[in-house]
N, C-alpha and C positions, 0 to 999 in steps of 0.2 A: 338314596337310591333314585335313579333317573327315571320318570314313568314313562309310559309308551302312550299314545293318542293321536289325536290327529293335528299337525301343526295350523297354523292359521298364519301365513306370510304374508306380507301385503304385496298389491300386486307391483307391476314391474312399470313405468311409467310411458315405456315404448312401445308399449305394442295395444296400440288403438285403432280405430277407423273414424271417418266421419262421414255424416251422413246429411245431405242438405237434400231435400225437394225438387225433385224436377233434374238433380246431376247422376252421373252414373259414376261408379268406382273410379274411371280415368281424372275424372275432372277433381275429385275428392279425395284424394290421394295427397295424406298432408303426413311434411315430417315434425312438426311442430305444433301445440296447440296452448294455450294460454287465455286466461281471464273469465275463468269456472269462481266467479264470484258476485255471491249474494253479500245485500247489504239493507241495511235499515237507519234512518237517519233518528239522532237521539235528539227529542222535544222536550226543555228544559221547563220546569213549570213550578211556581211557589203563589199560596193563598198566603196571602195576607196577615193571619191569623197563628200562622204556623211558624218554627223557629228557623234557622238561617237555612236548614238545610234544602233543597234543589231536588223536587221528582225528577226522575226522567221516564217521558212515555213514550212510546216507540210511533217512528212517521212513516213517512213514504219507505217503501222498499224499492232498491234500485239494483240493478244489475248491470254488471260493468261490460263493454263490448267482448266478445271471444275475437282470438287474434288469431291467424292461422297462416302456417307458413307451408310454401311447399316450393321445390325447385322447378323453374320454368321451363315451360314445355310451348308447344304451338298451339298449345287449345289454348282457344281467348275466353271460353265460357264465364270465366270468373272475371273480366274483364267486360264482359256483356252484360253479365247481370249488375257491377258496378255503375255502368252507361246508362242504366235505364234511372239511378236516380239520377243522375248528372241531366239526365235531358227531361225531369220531372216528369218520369215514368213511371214511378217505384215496384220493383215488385218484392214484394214482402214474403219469404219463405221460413218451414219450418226444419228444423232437422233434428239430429242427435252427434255425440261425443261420445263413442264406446269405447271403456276399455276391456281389454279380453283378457284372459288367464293364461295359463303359460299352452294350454293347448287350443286359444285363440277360439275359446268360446265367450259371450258374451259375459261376463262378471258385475260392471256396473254401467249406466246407462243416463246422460244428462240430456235432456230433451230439453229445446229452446223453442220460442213459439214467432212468430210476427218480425223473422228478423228480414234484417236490409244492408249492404254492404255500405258502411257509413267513413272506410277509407280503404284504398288499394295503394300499394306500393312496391313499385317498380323493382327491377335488382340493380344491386349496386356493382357496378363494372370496374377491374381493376385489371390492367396487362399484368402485373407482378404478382397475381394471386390464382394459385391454382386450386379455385373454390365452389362450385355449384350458383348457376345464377338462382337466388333465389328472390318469391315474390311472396307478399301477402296481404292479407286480407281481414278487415276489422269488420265484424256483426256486430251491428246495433239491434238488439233483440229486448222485447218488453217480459219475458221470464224464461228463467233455468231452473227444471224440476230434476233432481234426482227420482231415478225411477229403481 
């Protein structure tokens, strides 16, 4: 017999926002986003004393850049704040990666802290392709908290 409850679905991958410091919804309007990974580097370690086998203790924790894709528009914002490390400006901002639930309320929430655009990249042009010029944008960011 089938019971009745409440389902638990996971959510839907497309329907997020993002949110940087300082931009407003036009500039942060992204159809892609990629690189929600935490890491820890593993520290191999044996006494002397002890048999063949290999501790491993945990090292540095790293965080891989977030990648973000969106089709190109006239606003150069994201192209401005790229410039300023280019010309050893840096400006360092914080944001978030939310994804929403099917009635596009807040669900989960990754906050990154100290980040910096550490590559932009142009769209790729092609006469024979009828495709959205798209451009994007790597954060070099020092932490990604699930909240």
């Amino acid at each position: 017999m089938a019971q009745t409850g409440e389902r638990n679905d996971p959510y839907s991958a497309f329907n997020f926002i993002i949110e940087i410091d300082g931009f407003d919804d036009a500039v942060a309007g992204f159809s892609e986003c990629s690189g929600l990974t935490t890491e820890t580097d593993a520290i191999e370690y044996r006494n002397g004393n002890e048999d063949i086998t290999v501790r491993k203790l945990p090292g540095l924790k790293k965080f891989t850049n977030i990648v973000l894709k969106r089709g190109y528009t006239d606003n150069k914002a994201l192209w401005e704040w790229r410039k300023t490390v280019m010309d050893g400006k840096t400006e360092r901002k914080g944001g978030a990666i939310v994804l929403l639930d099917e009635a596009r309320q807040e669900a989960l929430r990754w906050n990154f802290r100290e980040g910096w655009p550490s590559k932009w990249e142009g769209p790729t042009l092609n006469a024979k392709n009828n495709e959205v010029a798209i451009e994007s944008l790597e954060i070099a960011c020092e932490s990604i908290e699930l909240e």
